[in-house]
DRENLONU-120501 format. One record per residue (C-alpha): residue in one letter; x, y, z. Coordinates in steps of 0.1 Angstrom, whole numbers, plus 5000, padded with zeros to 4 digits. Example, Ala and Ser with C-alpha at 12.3 -4.5 7.8 and 13.67 -1.06 7.14 Angstrom:
a512349555078s513749895071
% end
This chain:
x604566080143x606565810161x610365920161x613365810179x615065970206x618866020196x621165920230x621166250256x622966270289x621266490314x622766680340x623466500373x621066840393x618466820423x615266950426x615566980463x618067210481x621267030497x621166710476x624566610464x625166490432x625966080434x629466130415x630766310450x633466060460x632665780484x634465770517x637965550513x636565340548x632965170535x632265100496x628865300491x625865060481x625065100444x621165130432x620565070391x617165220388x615165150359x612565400350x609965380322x609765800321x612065960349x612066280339x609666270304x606366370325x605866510354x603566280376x603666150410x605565830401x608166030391x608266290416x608266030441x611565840423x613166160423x612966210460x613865840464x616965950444x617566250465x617066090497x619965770486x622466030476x622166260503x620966110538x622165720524x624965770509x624365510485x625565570442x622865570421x622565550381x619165580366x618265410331x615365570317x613665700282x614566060278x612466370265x613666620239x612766870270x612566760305x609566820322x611666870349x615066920363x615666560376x617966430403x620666240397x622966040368x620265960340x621465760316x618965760283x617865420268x616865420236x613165490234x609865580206x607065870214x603965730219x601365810188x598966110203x600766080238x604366240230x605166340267x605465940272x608065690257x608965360254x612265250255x613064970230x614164700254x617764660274x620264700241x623864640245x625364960256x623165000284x624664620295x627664710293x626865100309x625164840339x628564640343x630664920343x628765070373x628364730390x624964770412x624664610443x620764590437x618164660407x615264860411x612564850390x610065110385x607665020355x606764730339x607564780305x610164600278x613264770297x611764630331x611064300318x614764280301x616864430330x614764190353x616163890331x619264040332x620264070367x618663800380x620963590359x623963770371x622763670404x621364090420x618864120435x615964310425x613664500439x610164630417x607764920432x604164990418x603265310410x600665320378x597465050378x598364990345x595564760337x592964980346x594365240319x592664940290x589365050297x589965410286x591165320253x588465060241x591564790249x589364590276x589764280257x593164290269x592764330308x593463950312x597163900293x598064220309x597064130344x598863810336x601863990324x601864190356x601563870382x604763680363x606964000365x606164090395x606763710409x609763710392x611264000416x613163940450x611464240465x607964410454x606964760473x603264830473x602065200478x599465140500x598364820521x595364740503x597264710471x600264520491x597164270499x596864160461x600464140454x600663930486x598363690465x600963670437x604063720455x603763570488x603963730516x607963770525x608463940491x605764220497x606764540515x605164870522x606465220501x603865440508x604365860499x604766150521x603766530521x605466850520x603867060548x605467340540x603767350505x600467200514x598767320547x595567490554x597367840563x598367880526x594467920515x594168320502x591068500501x592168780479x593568490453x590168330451x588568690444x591168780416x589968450400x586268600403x585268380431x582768570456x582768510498x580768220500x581368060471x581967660472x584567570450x585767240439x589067170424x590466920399x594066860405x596266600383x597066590342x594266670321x594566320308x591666050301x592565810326x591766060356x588266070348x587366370332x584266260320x583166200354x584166530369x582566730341x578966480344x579166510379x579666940381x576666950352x574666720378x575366930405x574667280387x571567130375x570467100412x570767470414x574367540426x576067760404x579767610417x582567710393x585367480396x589267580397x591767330372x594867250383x597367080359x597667040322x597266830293x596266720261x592366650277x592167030284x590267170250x587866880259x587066980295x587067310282x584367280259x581967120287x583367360315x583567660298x583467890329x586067670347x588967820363x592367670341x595067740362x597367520338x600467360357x601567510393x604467420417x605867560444x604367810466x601667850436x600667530439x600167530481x598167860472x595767750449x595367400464x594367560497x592367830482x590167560466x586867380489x586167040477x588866800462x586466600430x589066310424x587066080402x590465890394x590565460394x594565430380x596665550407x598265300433x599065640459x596765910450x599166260458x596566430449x593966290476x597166340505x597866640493x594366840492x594166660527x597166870535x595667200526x592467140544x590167030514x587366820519x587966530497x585566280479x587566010457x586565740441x586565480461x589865280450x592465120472x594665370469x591465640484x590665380508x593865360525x594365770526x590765820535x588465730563x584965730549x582966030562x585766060591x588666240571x586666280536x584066060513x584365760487x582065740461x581765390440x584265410411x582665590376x579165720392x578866080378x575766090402x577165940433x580166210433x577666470418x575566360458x578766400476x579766730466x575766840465x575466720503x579066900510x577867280491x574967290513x576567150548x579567430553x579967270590x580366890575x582767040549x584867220573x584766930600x586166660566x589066910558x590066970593x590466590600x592066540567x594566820575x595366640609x595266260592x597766440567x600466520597x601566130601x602866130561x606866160569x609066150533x612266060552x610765800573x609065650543x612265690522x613965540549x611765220543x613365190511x616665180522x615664900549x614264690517x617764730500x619864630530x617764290538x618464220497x622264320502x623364340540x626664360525x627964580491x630064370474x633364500455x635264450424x633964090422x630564190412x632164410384x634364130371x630863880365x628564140353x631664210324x632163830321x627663820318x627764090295x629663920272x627663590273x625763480244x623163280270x622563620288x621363820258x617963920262x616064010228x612763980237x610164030263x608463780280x605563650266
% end
């Protein structure tokens, strides 16, 4: 049942040690820069998109000393603690898929909320209704905006019979993301398309890093795997990421049948959650479900694992692939841009073409009965993994923002963004078409 979110105000909390909340005053010498970040689920689901904005938001409060107010959907329960001032935009459930919502456009309040905290810049984060709208918005109050991809959305069409679709969408996508000052692309591949759209001065690089304290080899623990019934040779593969369509389930279970019927009894280990999990339950019914992990449980049990399967086509990063890579894993992906700019074919781990159950089910086949191949992948993933710095990529974030705004401006902006909320000609009712 679809239902409305009534208007919530979350906590202004960190999910990393040391951040500071950004109400802390500013220093009386330099106005801090202000970010309005627009997110289509900040704290609703817990994914790497949002992991990743909630470090962003960390990383401006603390090391940037920037002010930050997030606009986002809101859940009746977090999935997480989130970072920072969330301010909740009106927003529906989606049928079937409650964990995500859709906020209903850029309404009034949330206008005048924007002109009350006077942003130097607009980031964007999703391009849904409240993207579109706030886009519209600010670029006719003259800020400059900055968009980063995180979701292939187009790709999610074909799991949902919607493939008739895939060329208004992809249209959709080029115009907003044309319409932005600034576009950061996760990886360069992906950067390489939006260069086609955007040009290439608009196109920047905002890739993701890794916690090595959470995913490295040395966390792998041999009494762990035998409490989950695993004997001393066995090869395990892991799936890691939401139990969710869209990650291609149906390949990882086709492809573990495949390689079982060769003769290798593997048992694989689940990581993560979801509304797909009766499904892959019912064709893995000796699988491992491990449900949702974080922390030192998750380092553990990503370590403790052999073979990364990640038959997923939607991401733009791929956390998943870096961090098995981390932990030592031997990793075969499909073979995406987001895998092929992690992943050095048969140097750091193996691509497989996108949706072949039997072309993964021969990669993991060939890694179960080759220990010293297997071994030899995870070791130069671990080492490939080492160069994946969050506060030097964070830090590219930050140079984006100061070449939009090399200099925050004051009360003046505040004074024009009350004057534009109160314009009829910048009322945005709809999305664009």
């Amino acid at each position: 049942m679809v239902s409305l979110s009534p208007s919530r105000h979350l906590p202004a909390t960190s999910i990393l040690p040391g951040f500071q909340d950004n109400e802390a005053p500013a220093a009386p010498s330099r106005r801090r820069l202000r970010v309005a970040l627009f997110s289509g689920n900040y704290d609703c689901v817990r994914d790497g998109a949002n992991q990743a904005l909630n470090r962003l938001v960390a990383f401006l409060l603390d090391r940037a000393g920037a002010e930050v107010r997030i606009y986002s959907p809101t859940a009746p329960t977090p999935a997480f603690k989130s970072v920072g001032k969330v301010v909740p935009v009106r927003s529906i459930g989606i049928p079937g898929r409650p964990e995500y919502r859709v906020a209903l456009g850029l309404p009034r309040a949330i206008r005048r909320d924007l002109a009350a905290f006077a942003p130097d810049i607009v980031h964007l984060s999703a391009p849904d209704l409240l993207g579109r709208q706030a886009q519209k918005h600010a670029r006719a109050l003259g800020i400059p905006v900055v968009a980063s991809l995180h979701t292939r959305f187009e790709t999610y069409l074909d799991y949902y019979g919607l493939r008739f679709l895939r060329g208004p969408v992809e249209r959709y996508l080029d115009r907003f993301y044309r319409d932005c000052d600034r576009v950061l692309a996760p990886t360069e591949p992906i950067a390489a398309m939006l260069r086609e759209v955007c040009g290439d001065e608009k196109v920047a690089i905002w890739g993701r890093g890794v916690d090595r304290g959470r995913f490295h080899p040395g966390l792998r623990d041999e009494a762990f795997r035998t409490r989950l019934g695993y004997e001393a040779g066995d090869v395990v593969p892991l799936f890691f990421g939401r139990l969710v369509r869209e990650k291609g389930l149906d390949i990882f279970a086709e492809s573990i049948a495949a390689v079982r019927a060769r003769g290798h009894a593997v048992r694989p280990m689940i990581v993560g959650n979801g509304p797909g999990r009766a499904w892959l339950a019912e064709r893995l019914p000796n699988a491992n479900f491990l449900g949702h992990l974080e922390g030192a449980a998750l380092g553990r049990a990503v370590a403790s694992a052999d073979i990364l399967v990640n038959p997923s086509v939607t991401e733009a990063f791929g956390n998943v692939n870096l961090e098995a890579m981390a932990s030592g894993l031997a990793v075969i992906s499909a073979d995406v841009p987001s895998a092929s700019a992690l992943i050095a074919h048969g140097r750091t781990g193996l691509l497989v073409p996108q949706g072949d159950a039997g072309a993964f089910a021969d990669a993991m086949t060939d890694l179960v009965r080759r220990p010293l191949l297997r071994e030899a992948l995870g070791h130069a993933a671990a080492n490939a993994a080492d160069g994946y710095h969050w506060d030097d990529i964070l830090s590219s974030v930050v140079h984006v923002y100061e070449q939009c705004v090399p200099h925050p401006r004051g009360a003046g902006r505040a004074a024009a963004m009350m004057r534009g909320g109160r314009s009829a000609r910048l009322e945005v009712a709809t999305a664009d078409g």
